[in-house]
C-alpha positions as CSV (number, residue, x, y, z in Angstrom):
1,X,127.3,89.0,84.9
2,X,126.4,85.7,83.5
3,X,123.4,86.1,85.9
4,X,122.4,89.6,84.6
5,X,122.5,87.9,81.0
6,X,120.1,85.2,81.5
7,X,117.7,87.6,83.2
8,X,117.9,90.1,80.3
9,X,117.7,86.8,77.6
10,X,114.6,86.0,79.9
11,X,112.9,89.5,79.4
12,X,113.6,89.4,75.7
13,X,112.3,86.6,75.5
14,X,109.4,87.1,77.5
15,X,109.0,90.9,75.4
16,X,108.5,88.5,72.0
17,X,105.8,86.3,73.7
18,X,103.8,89.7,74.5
19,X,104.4,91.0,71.1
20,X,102.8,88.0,69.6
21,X,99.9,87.9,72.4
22,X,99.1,91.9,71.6
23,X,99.2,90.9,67.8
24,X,97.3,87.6,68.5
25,X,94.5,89.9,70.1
26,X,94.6,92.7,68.1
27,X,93.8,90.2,64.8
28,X,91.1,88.5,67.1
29,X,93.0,85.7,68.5
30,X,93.0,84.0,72.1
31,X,94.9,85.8,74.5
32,X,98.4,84.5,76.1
33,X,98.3,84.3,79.7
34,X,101.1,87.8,81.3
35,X,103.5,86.7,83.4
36,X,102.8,86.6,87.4
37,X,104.4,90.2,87.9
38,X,106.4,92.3,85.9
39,X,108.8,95.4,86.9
40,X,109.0,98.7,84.6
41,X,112.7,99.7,86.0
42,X,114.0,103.0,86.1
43,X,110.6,105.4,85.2
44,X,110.0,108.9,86.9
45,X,106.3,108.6,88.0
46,X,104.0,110.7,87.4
47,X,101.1,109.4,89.9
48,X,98.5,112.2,89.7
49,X,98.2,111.8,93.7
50,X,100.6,114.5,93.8
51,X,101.7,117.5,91.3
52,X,105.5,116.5,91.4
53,X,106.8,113.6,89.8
54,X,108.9,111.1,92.0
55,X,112.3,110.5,90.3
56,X,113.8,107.3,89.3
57,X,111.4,104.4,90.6
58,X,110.6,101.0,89.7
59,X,107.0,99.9,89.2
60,X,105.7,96.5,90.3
61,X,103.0,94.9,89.2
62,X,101.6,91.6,90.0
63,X,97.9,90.3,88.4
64,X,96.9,93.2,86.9
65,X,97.6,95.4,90.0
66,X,100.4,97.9,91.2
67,X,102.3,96.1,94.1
68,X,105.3,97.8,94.5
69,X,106.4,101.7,93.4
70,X,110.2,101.7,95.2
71,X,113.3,103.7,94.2
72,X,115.2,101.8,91.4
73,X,117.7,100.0,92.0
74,X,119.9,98.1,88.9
75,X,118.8,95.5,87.5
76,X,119.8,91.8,88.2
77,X,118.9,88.2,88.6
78,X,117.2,88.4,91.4
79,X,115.1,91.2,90.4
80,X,114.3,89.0,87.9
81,X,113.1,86.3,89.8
82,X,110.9,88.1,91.7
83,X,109.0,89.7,88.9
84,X,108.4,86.4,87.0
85,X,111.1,86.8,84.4
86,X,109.4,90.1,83.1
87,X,111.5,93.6,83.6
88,X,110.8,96.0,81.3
89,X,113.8,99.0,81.0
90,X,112.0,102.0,81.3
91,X,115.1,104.1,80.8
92,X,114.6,107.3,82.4
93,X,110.9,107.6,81.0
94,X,108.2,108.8,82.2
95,X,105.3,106.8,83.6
96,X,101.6,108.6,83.6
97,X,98.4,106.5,84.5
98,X,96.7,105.4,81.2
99,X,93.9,107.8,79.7
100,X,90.3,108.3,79.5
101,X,88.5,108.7,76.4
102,X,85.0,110.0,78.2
103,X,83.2,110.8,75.0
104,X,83.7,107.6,72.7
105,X,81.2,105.8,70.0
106,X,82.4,102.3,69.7
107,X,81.7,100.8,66.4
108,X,80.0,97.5,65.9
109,X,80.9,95.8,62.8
110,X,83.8,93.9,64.3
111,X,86.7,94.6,62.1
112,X,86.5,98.1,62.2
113,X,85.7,98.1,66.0
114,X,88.9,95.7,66.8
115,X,90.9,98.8,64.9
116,X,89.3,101.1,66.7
117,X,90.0,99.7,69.7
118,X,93.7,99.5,68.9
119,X,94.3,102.7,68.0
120,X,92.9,103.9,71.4
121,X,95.2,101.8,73.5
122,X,98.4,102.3,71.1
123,X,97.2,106.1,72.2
124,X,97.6,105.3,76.2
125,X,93.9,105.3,75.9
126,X,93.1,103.1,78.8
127,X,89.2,103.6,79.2
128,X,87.0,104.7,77.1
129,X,83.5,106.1,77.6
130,X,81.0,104.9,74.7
131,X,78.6,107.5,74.5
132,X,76.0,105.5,71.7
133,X,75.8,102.3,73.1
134,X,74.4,99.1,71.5
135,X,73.4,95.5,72.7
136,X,76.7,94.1,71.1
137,X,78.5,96.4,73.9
138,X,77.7,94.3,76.7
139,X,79.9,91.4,76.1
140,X,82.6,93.4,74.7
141,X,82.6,95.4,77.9
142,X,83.1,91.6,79.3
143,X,85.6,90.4,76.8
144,X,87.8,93.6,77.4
145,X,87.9,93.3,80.9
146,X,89.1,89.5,80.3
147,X,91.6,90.3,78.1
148,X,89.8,88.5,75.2
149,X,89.6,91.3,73.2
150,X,92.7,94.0,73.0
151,X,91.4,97.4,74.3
152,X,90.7,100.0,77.4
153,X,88.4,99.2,79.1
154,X,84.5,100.1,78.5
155,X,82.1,102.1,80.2
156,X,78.7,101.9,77.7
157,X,75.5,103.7,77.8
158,X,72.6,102.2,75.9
159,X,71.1,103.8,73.2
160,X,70.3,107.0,73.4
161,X,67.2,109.0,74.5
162,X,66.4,111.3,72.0
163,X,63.2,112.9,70.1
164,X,62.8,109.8,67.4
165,X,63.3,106.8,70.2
166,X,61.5,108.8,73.1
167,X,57.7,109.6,71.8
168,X,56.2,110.2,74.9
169,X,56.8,109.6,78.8
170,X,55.8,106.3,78.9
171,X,58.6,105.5,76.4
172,X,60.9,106.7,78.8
173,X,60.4,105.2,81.7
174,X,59.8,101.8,79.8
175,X,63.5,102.5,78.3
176,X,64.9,102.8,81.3
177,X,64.1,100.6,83.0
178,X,65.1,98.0,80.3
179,X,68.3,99.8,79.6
180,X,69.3,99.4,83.3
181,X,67.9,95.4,83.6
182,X,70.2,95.1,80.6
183,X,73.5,96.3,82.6
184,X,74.1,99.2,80.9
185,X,76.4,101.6,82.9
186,X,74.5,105.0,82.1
187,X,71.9,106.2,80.2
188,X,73.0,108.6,76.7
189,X,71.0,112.0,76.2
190,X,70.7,112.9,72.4
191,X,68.6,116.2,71.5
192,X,65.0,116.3,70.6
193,X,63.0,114.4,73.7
194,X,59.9,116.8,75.6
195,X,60.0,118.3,78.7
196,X,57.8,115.3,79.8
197,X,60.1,112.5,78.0
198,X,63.6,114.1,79.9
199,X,61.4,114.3,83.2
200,X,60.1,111.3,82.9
201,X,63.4,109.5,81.8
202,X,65.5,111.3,85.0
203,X,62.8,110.5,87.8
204,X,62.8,106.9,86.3
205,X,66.6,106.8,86.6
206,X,66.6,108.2,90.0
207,X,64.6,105.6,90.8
208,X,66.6,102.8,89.8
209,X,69.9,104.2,90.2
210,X,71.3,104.6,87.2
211,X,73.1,108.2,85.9
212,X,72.3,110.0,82.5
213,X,74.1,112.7,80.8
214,X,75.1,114.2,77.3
215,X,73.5,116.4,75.6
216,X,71.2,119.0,76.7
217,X,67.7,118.8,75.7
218,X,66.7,121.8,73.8
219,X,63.1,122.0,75.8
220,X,64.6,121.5,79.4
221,X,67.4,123.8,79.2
222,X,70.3,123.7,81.0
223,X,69.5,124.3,84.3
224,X,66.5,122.1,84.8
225,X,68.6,119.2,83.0
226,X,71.6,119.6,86.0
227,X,68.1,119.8,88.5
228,X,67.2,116.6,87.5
229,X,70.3,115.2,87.8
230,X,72.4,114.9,84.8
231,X,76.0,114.0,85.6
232,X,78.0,115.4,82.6
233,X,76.7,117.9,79.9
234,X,79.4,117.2,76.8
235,X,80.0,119.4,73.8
236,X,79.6,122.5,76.5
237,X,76.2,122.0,75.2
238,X,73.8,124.7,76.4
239,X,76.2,126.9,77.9
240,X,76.3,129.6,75.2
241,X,72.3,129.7,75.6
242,X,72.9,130.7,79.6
243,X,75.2,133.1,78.6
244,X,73.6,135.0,76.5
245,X,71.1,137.8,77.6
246,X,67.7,136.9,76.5
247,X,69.1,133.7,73.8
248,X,65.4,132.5,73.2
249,X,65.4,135.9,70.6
250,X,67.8,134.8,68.2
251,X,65.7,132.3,66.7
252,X,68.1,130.0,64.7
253,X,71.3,131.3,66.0
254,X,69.9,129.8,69.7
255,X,68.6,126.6,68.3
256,X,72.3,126.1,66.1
257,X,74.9,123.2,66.9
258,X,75.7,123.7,70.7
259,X,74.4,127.0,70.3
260,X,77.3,127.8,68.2
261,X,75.7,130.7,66.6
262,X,74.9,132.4,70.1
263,X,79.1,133.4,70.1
264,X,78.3,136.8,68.7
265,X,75.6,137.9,71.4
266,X,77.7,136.9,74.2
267,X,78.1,138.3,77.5
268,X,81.3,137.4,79.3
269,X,80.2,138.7,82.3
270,X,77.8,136.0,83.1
271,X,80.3,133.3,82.6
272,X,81.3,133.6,86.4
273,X,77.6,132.6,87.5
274,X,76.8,130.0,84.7
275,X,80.4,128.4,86.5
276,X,79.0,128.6,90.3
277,X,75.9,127.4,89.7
278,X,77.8,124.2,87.4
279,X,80.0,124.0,90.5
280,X,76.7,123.8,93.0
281,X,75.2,121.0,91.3
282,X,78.2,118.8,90.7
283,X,77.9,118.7,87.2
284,X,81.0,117.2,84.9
285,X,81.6,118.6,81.9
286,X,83.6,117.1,78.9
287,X,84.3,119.8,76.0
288,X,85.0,118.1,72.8
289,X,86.6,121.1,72.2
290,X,88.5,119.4,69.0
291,X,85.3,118.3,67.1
292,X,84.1,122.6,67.4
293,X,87.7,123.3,66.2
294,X,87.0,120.8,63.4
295,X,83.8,121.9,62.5
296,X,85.1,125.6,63.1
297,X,87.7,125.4,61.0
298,X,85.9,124.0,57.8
299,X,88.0,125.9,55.9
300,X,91.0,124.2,56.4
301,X,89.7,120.7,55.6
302,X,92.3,119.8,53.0
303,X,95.2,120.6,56.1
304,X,93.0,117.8,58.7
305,X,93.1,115.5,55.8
306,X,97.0,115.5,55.7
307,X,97.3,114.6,59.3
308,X,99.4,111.5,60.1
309,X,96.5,109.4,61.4
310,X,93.7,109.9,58.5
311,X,96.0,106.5,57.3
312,X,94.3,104.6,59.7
313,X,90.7,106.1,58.7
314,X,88.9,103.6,56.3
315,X,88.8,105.3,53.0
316,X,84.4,105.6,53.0
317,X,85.1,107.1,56.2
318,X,87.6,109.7,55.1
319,X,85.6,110.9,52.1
320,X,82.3,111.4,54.8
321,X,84.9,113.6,56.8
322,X,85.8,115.4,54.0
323,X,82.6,116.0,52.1
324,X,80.9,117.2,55.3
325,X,83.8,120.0,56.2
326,X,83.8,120.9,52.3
327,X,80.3,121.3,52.7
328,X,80.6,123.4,56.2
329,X,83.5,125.7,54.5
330,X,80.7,127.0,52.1
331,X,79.6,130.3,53.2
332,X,82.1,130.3,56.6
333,X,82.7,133.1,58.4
334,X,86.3,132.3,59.7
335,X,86.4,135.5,61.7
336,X,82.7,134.4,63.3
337,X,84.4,130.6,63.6
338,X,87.2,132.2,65.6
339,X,84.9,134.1,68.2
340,X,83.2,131.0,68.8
341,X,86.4,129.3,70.0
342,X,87.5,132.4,71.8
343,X,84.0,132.0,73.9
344,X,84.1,128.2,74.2
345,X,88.4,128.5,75.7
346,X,87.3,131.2,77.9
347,X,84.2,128.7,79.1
348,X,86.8,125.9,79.5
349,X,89.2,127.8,81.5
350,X,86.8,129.7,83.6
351,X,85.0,126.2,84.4
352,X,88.2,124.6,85.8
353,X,89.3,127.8,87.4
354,X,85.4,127.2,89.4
355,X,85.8,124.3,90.5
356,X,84.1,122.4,88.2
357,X,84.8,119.0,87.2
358,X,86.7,119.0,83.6
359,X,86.9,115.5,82.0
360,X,89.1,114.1,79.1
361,X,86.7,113.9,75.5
362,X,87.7,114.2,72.3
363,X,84.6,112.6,70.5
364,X,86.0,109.8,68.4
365,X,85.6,108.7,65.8
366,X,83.9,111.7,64.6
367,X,84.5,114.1,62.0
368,X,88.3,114.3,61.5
369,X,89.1,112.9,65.1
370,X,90.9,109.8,64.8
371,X,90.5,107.7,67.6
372,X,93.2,107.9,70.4
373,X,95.1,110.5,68.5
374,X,92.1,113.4,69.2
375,X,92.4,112.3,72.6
376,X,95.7,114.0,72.2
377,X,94.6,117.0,70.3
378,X,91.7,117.4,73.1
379,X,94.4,117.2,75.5
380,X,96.1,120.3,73.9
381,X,93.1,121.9,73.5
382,X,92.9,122.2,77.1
383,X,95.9,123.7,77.5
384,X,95.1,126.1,75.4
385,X,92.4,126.9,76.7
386,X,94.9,128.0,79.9
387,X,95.4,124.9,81.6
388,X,98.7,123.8,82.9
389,X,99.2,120.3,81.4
390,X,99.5,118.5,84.8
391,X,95.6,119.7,84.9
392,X,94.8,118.6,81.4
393,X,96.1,115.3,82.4
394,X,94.1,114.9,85.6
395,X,90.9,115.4,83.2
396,X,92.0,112.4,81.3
397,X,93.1,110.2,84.4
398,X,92.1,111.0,88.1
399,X,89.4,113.0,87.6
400,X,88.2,110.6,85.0
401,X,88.5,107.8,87.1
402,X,86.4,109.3,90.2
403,X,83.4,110.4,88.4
404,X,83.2,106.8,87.0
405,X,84.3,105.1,90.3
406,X,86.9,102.9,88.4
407,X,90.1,101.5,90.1
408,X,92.8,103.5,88.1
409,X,93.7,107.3,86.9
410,X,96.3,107.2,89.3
411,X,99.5,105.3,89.5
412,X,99.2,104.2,93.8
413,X,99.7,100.5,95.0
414,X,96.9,98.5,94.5
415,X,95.1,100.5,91.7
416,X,94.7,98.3,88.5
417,X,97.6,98.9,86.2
418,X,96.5,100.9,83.5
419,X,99.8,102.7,82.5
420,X,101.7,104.3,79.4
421,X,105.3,104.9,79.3
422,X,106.6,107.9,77.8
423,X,109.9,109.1,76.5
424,X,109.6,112.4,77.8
425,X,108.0,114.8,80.7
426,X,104.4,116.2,79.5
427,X,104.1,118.5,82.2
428,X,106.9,120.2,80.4
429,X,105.3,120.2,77.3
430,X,101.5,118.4,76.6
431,X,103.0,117.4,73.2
432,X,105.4,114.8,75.0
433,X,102.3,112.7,75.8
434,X,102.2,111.6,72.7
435,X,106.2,110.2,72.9
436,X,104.3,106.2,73.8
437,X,106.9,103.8,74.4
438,X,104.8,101.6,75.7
439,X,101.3,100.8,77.1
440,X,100.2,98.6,79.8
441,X,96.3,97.3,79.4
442,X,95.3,96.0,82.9
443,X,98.7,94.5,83.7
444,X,99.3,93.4,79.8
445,X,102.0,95.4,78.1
446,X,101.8,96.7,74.8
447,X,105.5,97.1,73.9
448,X,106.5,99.7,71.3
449,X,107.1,97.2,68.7
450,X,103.9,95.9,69.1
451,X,102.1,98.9,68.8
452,X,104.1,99.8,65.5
453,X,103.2,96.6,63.9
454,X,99.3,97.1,64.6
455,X,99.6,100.7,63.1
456,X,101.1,99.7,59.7
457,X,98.3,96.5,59.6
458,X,95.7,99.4,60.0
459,X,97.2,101.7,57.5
460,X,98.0,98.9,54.9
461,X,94.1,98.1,55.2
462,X,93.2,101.3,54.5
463,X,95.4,102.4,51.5
């Protein structure tokens, strides 16, 4: 008994020292070193190898990695011992791989970035995807990684190609080839770029060996962009325009937002093809389906704006968000907003049901999406849209993690612990993601206390 005290006075103890480390990092300080393994006791896993969940296991981990998954067993000294004095009680939660955020923008002045950052992993956001990238990136892809800076980790495109940076094909290839010398991960496709700037720009990536995707460029059209080699379209970006007989002679409504104004003209029946030939060439797609529900439903700006999370939204940024949907509500059709969602859940759940690659992408911060927290509105957005919630998560964590080739999205020994604990089963109900106890950032864990703290430093900021 005596034994079982000590180890429990050890854990506590060892539970403040990781408190102060997360705080330490979160307020830019040096990181304190984890202990040499740590145990989560007593979780049901929820690996994403498998649809079931495996009752009642304890979770090693040892330098960052997963060592161990074994049926629990009760805690005592010399479970202790082995896992370095660190045992964290999961107490009959529930253990998922952490998430993906696969369509991010990073910020770069530092003190809004480091909050930024914060709120994603207090989220279970795990890795995020920075889809505007910037020279600062780079090292903070680095620093991440080290655990110098608190955060998921970082996947970064460069800056984007698009109509202003792009003025001819010469610019392209020349911005490729420095954008992959510079170590970017991938290459960011914004609108507005030639036929001869996007061909240029994918035969010069080809080349090198280095992946582009994004938007889809007006001029090139869907198809020719996935011909050339585009991994993901986001935003369902170009879709409407293939589904719609003869698009081109609508004029505005073609050339609107993500084709939004193509919802109208329609035809359903070609969604089958538009999915087999996405399925053919391997194409990822990440909806953002919460940023077209925002935008949709301009209307209903003054509801977004009572939303738990605008706290942690600097105030500048708030009154952007809200100016621009006042703006949008002007002159909304709500009854035209809703067929546009209606077309774009029946895309998202006809896509899946192909075969086609779905990934987790809430586009934050944007308009109203709060980072980490959209991630969870994207997530029930998916389910929405008709998928079961064990197949929303799997956009968010295993099928995340194979398109980028990254050692997690599925709790397995030796895959890199990226991990969030949860109070309750979300393949019962999607909301119950949301239930964080705890988060674990490449072996480091981010208890609950810890994450409360760095939420009410945010939202003091920002009052």
């Amino acid at each position: 008994m005596a034994s079982a005290r000590r180890v429990m006075a050890k854990a506590r103890a060892n539970l403040r020292l990781m408190l102060a480390a997360a705080l330490g990092l979160a307020a830019g300080g040096a990181p304190v070193a984890a202990s040499d393994a740590t145990v989560i006791a007593n979780v049901h896993v929820i690996s994403m190898v498998a649809p079931g969940v495996a009752m009642r296991q304890d979770v090693t981990v040892r330098d960052g990695r997963i060592a161990a998954i074994e049926p629990a067993k009760a805690l005592s000294g010399e479970d202790g011992a082995a896992a370095g004095g660190l045992v964290i009680d999961g107490n009959g939660g529930f253990l998922i791989p952490g998430l993906a955020e696969m369509h991010a923008h990073v910020p770069v002045e530092n003190d809004y970035r480091d909050d930024v950052l914060f709120l994603w992993a207090a989220n279970g956001v795990t890795t995020v995807r920075g889809m505007l990238g910037h020279p600062s990136h780079l090292p903070l892809r680095d620093d991440l990684l080290a655990q110098r800076v608190l955060g998921p980790r970082l996947i970064t495109s460069g800056p984007s190609f698009n109509g202003r940076s792009v003025r001819n094909a010469e610019d392209a290839e020349r911005r490729v080839r420095e954008q992959h010398a510079a170590g970017y991960d991938f290459l960011k496709v914004h609108p507005g770029m030639s036929p001869e700037s996007f061909e240029a720009m994918a035969a010069t990536a080809q080349e090198v060996g280095i992946s582009f995707g994004g938007h889809v460029t007006a001029s090139v059209g869907l198809w020719r962009s996935l011909a050339a080699g585009q991994t993901t379209v986001d935003h369902l970006d170009g879709y409407l325009n293939v589904i719609t007989p003869d698009s081109a002679a609508h004029g505005d409504a073609a050339a609107s937002f993500f084709g939004a104004g193509l919802a109208p003209f329609v035809d359903r029946a070609l969604i089958p093809a538009a999915v087999e030939r996405s399925r053919a060439a391997g194409v990822a797609v990440v909806p953002t389906e919460t940023l077209m529900e925002n935008m949709a439903n301009a209307h209903a700006w003054q509801e977004m704006a009572e939303r738990p999370e605008f706290q942690y939204v600097p105030r500048r940024l708030r009154e952007r968000y809200i100016e621009t949907l006042r703006r949008a509500a002007d002159g909304a059709n709500p009854q035209g907003s809703q067929t546009l969602l209606n077309v774009r859940k029946a895309l998202i759940k006809a896509l899946h049901e192909g075969g086609v690659s779905l990934l987790l992408g809430a586009d934050s911060p944007q308009t109203f999406n709060v980072p980490g927290f959209a991630t969870h509105r994207e997530l029930a957005a998916m389910v929405a849209a008709g998928l079961s919630p064990h197949a929303a998560l799997t956009a968010g964590t295993s099928a995340a993690a194979t398109f980028l080739g990254t050692n997690v999205g599925v709790i397995a020994v030796g895959r890199d612990a990226d991990l969030a604990l949860l109070a309750a089963n979300p393949l019962d109900d999607i909301a119950n993601a949301t239930r964080i106890e705890g988060v674990m950032l490449r072996g480091r864990w981010l208890s609950r206390e810890a994450i409360d703290a760095g939420l009410k430093r945010i939202a003091a900021k920002h009052r």
